[in-house]
C-alpha positions as CSV (number, residue, x, y, z in Angstrom):
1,X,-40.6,13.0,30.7
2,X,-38.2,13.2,28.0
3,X,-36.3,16.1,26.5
4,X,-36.1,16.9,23.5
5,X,-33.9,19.4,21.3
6,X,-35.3,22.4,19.4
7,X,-33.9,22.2,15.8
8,X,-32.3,25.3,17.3
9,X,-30.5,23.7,19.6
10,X,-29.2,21.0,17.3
11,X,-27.9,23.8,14.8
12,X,-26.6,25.7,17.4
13,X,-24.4,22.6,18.7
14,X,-23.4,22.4,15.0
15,X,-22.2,25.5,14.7
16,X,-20.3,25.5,17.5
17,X,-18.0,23.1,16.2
18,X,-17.5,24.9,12.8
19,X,-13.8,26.0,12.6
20,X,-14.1,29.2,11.5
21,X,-16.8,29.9,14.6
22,X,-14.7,28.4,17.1
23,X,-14.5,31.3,20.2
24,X,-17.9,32.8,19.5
25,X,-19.8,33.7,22.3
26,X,-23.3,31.5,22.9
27,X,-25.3,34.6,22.0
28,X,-24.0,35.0,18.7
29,X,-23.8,31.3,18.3
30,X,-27.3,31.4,18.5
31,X,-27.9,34.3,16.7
32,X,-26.8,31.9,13.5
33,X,-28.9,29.1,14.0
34,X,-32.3,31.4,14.8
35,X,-31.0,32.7,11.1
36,X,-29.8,30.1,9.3
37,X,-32.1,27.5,7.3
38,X,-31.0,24.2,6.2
39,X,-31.2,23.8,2.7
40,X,-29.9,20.2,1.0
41,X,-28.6,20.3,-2.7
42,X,-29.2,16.9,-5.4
43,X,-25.8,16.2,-6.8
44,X,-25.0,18.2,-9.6
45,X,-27.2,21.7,-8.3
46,X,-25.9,24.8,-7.9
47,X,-26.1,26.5,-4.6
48,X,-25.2,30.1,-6.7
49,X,-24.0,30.6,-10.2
50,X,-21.0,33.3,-10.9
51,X,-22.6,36.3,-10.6
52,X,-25.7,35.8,-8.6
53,X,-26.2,39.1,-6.0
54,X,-24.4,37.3,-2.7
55,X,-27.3,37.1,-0.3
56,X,-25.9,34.5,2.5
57,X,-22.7,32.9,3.6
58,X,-23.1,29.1,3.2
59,X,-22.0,26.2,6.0
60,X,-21.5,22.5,4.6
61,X,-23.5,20.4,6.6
62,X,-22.7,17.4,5.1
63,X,-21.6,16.0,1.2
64,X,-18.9,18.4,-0.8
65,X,-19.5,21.5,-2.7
66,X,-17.1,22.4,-5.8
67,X,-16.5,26.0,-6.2
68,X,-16.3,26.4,-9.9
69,X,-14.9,29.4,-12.3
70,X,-16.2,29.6,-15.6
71,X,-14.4,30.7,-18.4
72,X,-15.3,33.2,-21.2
73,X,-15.3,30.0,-23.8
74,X,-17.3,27.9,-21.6
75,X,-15.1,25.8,-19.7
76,X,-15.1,25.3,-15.9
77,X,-12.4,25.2,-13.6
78,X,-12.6,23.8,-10.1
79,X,-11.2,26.4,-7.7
80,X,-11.9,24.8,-4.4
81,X,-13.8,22.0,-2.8
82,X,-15.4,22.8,0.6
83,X,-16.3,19.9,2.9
84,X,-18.4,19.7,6.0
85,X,-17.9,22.4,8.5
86,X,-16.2,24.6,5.6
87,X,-17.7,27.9,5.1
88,X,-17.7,29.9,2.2
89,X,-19.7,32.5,0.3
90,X,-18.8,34.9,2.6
91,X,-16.5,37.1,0.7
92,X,-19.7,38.3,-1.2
93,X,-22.1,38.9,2.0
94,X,-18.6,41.4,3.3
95,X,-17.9,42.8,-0.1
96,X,-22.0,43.5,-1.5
97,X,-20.5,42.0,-4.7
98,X,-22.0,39.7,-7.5
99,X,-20.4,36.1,-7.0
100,X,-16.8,36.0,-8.4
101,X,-17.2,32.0,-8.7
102,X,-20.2,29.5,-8.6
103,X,-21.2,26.6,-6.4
104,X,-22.1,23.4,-7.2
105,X,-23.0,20.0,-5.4
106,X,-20.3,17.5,-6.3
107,X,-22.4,14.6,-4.1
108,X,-26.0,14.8,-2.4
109,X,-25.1,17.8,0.2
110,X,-27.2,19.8,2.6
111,X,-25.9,23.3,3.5
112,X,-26.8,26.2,6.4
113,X,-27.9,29.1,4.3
114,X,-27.2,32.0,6.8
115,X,-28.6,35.8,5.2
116,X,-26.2,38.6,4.7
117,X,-27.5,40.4,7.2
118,X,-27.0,37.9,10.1
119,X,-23.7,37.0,9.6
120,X,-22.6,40.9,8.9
121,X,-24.3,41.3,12.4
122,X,-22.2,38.0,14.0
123,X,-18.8,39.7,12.3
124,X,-19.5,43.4,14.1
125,X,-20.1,41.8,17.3
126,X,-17.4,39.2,17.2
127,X,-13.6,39.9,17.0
128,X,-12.9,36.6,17.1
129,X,-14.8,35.4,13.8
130,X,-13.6,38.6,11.9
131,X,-10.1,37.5,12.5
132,X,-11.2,33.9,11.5
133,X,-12.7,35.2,8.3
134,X,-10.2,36.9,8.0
135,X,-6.9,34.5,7.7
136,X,-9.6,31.9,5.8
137,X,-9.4,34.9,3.0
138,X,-6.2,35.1,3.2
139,X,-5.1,31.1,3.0
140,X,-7.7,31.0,-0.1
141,X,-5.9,33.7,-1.9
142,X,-2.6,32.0,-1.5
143,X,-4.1,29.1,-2.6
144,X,-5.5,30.2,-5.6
145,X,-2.2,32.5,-6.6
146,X,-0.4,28.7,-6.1
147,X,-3.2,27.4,-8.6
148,X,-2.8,30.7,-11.0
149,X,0.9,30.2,-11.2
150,X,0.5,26.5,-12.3
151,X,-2.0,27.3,-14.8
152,X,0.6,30.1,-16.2
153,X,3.9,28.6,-15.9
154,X,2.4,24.8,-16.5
155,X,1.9,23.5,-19.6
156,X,-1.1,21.1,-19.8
157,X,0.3,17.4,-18.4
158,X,2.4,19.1,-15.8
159,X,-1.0,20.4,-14.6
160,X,-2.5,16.6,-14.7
161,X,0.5,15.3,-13.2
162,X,0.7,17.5,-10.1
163,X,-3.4,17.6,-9.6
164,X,-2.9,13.5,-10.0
165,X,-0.1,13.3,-7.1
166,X,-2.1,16.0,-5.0
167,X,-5.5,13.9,-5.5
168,X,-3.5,10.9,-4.9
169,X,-1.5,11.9,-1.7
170,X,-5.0,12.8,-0.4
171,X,-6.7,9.3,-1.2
172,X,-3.3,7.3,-0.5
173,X,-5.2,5.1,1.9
174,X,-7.7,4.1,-0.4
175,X,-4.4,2.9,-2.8
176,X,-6.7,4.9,-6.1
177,X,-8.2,8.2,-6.4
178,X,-12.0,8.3,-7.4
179,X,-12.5,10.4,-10.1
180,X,-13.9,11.2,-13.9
181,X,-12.6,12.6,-16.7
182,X,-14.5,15.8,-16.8
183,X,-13.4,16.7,-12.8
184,X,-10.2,16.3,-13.6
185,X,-10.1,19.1,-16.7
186,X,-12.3,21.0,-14.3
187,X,-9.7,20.6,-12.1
188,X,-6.9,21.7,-14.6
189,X,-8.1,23.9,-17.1
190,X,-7.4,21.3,-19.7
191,X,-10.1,19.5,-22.1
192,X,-11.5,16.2,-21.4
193,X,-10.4,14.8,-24.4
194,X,-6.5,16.2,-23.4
195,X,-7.1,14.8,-19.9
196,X,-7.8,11.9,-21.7
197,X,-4.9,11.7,-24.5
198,X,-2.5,12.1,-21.8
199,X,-3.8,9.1,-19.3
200,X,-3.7,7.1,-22.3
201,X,-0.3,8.1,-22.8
202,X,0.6,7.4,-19.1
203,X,-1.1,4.3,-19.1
204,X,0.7,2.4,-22.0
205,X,3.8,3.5,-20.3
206,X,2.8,2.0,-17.2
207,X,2.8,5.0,-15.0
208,X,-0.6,4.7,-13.9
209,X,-3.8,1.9,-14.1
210,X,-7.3,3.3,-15.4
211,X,-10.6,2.2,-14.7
212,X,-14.4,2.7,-14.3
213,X,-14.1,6.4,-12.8
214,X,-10.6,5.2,-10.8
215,X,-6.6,6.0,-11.5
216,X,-3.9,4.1,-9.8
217,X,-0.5,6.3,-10.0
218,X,2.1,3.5,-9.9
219,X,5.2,5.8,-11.3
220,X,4.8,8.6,-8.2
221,X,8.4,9.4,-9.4
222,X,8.0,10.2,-13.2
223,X,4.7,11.8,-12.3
224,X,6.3,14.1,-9.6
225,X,9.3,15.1,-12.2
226,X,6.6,16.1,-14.9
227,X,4.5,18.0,-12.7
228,X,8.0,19.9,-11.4
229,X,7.0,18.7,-7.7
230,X,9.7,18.7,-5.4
């Protein structure tokens, strides 16, 4: 006779390798997965929009979510980008705020939806995941200050420039970073058509190759004195 795993099970074995989970006890671990529903999200969906009531935290299970900031003019600015085992959404389930920020699917993703009130319960119960929660908070914040201070003291190509050797320093084993037009303004508060004024500009100087959704940085150095990266 075979065995066979209650979708329970499998979530809960999930879970238990999520970062910010890591040192919950069984019981609460548990707790989450009796909770939690998997939901998955077409490419281009949003899991919330920026100012929805926050009603659950949210677990990638797989794909990328883009947490997005809209502006009072319309445009959209990419604040973070969670990947599987990333949580997020939980600053609203601990606050019983409206969403600061939305979320949308950047690929075909599925997500654990877990409700307010079960992750509020696992946070009273666990030390361990408050703490977790916690420092997450606190490394986002830093982040997004970093981001805040480039959008300030940056003009507009230094922006490009330094989200360019970021993306590329991320995809440097690819040798090109995968990306269109419209992510990268999202990514810098700029237009698309200034994105794309200033890869054209980059390109007849031979700093970088475009191409079908992909950029090639082949000046790291001019880039990196642009974007004021040391």
């Amino acid at each position: 006779m075979t065995n066979t795993a209650s979708p329970t099970d499998e979530l809960a074995r999930f879970l238990s390798g999520v970062p910010i989970l890591e040192g919950v006890s069984a019981r609460s671990i548990i707790g989450l997965a009796q909770a939690c529903r998997r939901k998955k999200f077409p490419k281009g969906n949003y899991l919330f929009m920026q100012g929805d009531p926050a009603e659950a935290a949210f677990i990638v299970r797989s794909g990328s979510i883009a947490i997005i900031l809209c502006s009072a003019d319309g445009r959209e600015l990419l604040i973070n980008e969670m990947r599987p085992g990333d949580c997020f959404g939980e600053i609203g389930v601990l606050t019983s705020l409206p969403r600061s920020t939305g979320a949308v699917a950047r690929l075909n993703s599925e997500a654990l939806v877990i409700p307010a009130a079960a992750f509020l319960t696992a946070i009273d119960n666990e030390p361990n995941l408050a703490r977790r929660v916690l420092k997450t908070t606190a490394e986002r914040l830093r982040n997004s200050s970093e981001r805040e201070s480039a959008l300030v003291f940056l003009d507009a190509e230094a922006r490009l420039a330094r989200v360019l050797l970021q993306l590329d320093q991320q995809f440097s084993e690819d040798g090109y970073v995968t990306i269109s037009q419209a992510e990268l303004a999202q990514r810098t508060g700029m237009t698309r058509q200034t994105v794309a004024k200033s890869l054209g500009k980059w390109r007849r100087a031979g700093w970088l190759v475009t191409g079908r959704g992909r950029i090639v940085v082949l000046d790291h150095a001019r880039l990196a004195r642009l974007g004021q990266v040391v």
